[in-house]
N, C-alpha and C positions, 0 to 999 in steps of 0.2 A: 605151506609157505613158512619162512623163517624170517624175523626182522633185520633187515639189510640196510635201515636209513637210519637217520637222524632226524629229526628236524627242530631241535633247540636252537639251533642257529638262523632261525626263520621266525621267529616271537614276531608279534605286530601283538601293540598293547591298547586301550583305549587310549593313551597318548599318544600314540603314533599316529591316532585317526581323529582324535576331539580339534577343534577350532581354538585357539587361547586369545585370538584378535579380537575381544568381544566389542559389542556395542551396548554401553552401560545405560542406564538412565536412572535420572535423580527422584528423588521420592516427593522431591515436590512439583516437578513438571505436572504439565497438566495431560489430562488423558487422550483426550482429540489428537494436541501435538504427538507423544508417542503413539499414538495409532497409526499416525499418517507418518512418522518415522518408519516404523517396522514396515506399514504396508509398501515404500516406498523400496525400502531396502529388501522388500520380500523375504522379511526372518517370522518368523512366528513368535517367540519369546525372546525375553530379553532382562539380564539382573536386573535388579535396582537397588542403589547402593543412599546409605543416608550419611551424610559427615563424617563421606568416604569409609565407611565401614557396610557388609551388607546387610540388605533389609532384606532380599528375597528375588523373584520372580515377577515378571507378568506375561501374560499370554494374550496375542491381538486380539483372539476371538471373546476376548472378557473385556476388552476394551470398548468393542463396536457399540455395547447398548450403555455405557458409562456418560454421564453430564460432561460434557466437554471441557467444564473445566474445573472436576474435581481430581485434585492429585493422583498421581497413578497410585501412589503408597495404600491407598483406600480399595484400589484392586489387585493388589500384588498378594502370594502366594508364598507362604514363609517356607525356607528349603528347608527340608528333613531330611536324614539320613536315608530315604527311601527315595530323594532324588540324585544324592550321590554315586559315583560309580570311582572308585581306585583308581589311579593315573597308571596302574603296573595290571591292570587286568588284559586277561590272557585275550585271545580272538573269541574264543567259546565262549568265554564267560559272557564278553560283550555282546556277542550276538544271543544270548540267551536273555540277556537282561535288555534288549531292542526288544526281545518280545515281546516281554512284559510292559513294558513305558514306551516311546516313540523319542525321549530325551534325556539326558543325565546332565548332569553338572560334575566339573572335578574342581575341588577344591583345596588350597594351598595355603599355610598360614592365615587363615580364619579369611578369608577372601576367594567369591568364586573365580576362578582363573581359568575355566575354558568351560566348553559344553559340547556334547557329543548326540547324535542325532541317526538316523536311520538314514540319512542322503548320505554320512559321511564313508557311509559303508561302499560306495559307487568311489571314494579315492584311488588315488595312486598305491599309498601304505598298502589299504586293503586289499586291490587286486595282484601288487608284486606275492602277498601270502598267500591268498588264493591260488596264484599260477604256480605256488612252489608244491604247494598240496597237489594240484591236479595233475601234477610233472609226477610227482612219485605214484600219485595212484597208477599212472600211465606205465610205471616202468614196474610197480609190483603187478598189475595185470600182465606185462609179458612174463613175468616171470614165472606167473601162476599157470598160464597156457605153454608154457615149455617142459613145465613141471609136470603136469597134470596129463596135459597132450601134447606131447611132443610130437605128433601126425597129423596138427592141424589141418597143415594145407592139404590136404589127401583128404581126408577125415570131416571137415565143414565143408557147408555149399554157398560159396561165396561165384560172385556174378564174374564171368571174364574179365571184363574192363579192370575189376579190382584186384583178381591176380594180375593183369597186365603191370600195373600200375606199382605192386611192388615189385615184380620181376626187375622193371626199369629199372626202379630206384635203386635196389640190391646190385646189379650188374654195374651203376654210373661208381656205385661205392668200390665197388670189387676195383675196377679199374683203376680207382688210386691207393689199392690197398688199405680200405678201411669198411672194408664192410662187416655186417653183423647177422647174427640167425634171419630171417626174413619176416617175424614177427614184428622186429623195429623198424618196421618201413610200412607198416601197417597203421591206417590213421585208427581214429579211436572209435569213431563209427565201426569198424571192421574189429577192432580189437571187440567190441562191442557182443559185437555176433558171433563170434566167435565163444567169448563166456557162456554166453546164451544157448546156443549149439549141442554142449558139453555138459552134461551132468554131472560131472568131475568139479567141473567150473564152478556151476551157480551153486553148489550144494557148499564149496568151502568159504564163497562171499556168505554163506547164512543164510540160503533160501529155499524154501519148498519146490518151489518149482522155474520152469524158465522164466513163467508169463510173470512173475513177483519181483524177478531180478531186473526185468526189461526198462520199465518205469525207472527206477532207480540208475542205472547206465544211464537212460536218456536226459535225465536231470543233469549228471556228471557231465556229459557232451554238453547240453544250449548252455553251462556255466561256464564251460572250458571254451567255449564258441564267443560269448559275452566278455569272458576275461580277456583273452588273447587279439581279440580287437576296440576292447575298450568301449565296449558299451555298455549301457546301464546294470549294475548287477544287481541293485534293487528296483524294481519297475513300479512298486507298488509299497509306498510307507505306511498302510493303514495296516493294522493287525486282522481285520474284515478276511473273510475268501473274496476272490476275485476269479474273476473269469480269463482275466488275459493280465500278464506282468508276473514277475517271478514277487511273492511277498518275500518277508522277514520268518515265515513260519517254513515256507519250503528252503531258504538260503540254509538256515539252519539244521532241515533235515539233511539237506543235501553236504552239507560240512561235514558233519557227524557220520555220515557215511564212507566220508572220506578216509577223514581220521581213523575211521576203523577197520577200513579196508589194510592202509598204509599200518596202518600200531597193528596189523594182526590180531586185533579184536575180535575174533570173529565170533557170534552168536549163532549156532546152530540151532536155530528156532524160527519162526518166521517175524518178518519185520514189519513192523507197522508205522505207518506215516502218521504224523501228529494231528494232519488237518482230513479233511473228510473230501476234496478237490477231485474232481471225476477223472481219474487216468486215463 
């Protein structure tokens, strides 16, 4: 494969994704009231700023067992540079630093001025960069199976309905003069199995074997399935494993994979997943 994209023109920064409409509270409110703010407004933390200058943080769950009406300033969490995140960081960066913490603060002339979070990941910003990633992984794997295998259709065992199915689609195109090799009528499930198929294939994504490639494609698909109709793309904000919901630990394996299919990264070694999650 040779690099054929770009994609500097597709940045999403932690400011394109943080929240900046914060909801402040004063250091001398009392702690019950913001409790029952937060829990109302369902945020979990929230600044706290003192003669309008800030003090720091509080978190509901340090609230709950607090004297109802001793100052929240008495529970608040002075920010450190180790809650800050860059207003110009990249996607990866941000999603690397989700995994570490579950929330950032970005701060602007000595005031916190927004906050960034693992739900913000499930945005608009995040999934338009997401879909532009998955659009090019989508079009360097055709490229890679035309390269590689140019006798796919012959060559893989794909089920008739699925030949039927690009046949149509290639033929509706031909008839207005715009069709293309018969690989881009190919959904990604198919593109899929087709890698997989191909020892040509899985050996230049960086894999030992089919069964190592497989898991990883199928991640690439439920993400490119979840993007493109808008459903949740973090299912699960805890850093935990879980049994059911995509975490922040597979989002990011699965990016990384991306990105490195598409940069031509390729590692010929085998790959290993971050978490230990039963394929």
């Amino acid at each position: 494969m040779s690099p054929s994209y770009t994609t500097d023109s597709y940045r999403c920064t932690a400011s394109n994704l943080a929240t900046f409409d914060l909801y402040e509270v004063d250091a001398k409110d009392t702690s019950q009231a913001v409790h029952d703010d937060l829990a109302e407004r369902e945020y979990d933390v929230a600044p706290v700023v003192q003669n309008s200058e800030p003090y720091g943080f509080v978190k509901r769950i340090d609230l709950e067992d607090a004297p109802d009406e001793s100052p929240v300033k008495d529970h608040a969490t002075t920010v450190e540079l180790e809650h800050l995140i860059a207003p110009d960081a990249e996607f990866e960066t941000v999603l690397e630093a989700l995994y570490e913490r579950p929330r950032y603060f970005i701060a602007s002339q000595d005031e916190i001025s927004g906050i960034l979070t693992r739900a913000d990941l499930n945005s608009q910003p995040a999934r338009l960069h997401m879909f532009t990633h998955i659009s090019l992984f989508e079009q360097t794997a055709r490229d890679l199976i035309k390269s590689k295998v140019p006798n796919w259709w012959e060559q893989t065992h794909l089920k008739t309905a699925v030949k039927d199915d690009i046949k149509s689609n290639q033929e509706k195109a031909r008839e207005n003069n715009v069709d293309l090799p018969a690989i881009h009528y190919a959904q990604l499930s198919t593109i899929n199995k087709v890698l997989t198929s191909h020892e040509q294939c899985w050996r230049e994504l960086g894999f030992d074997t089919d069964h190592e490639a497989s898991p990883w494609l199928h991640d690439v698909k439920e993400l490119r399935n979840d993007v493109a109709h808008s459903n949740p793309i973090i299912q699960n904000t805890e850093r935990g494993l879980t049994e059911e919901g995509r975490t922040i630990t597979e989002l990011l394996d699965t990016y990384q994979f991306i990105r490195k299919v598409t940069e031509q990264t390729v590692i010929n070694t085998k790959t290993e997943r971050t978490d230990t999650k039963t394929r």
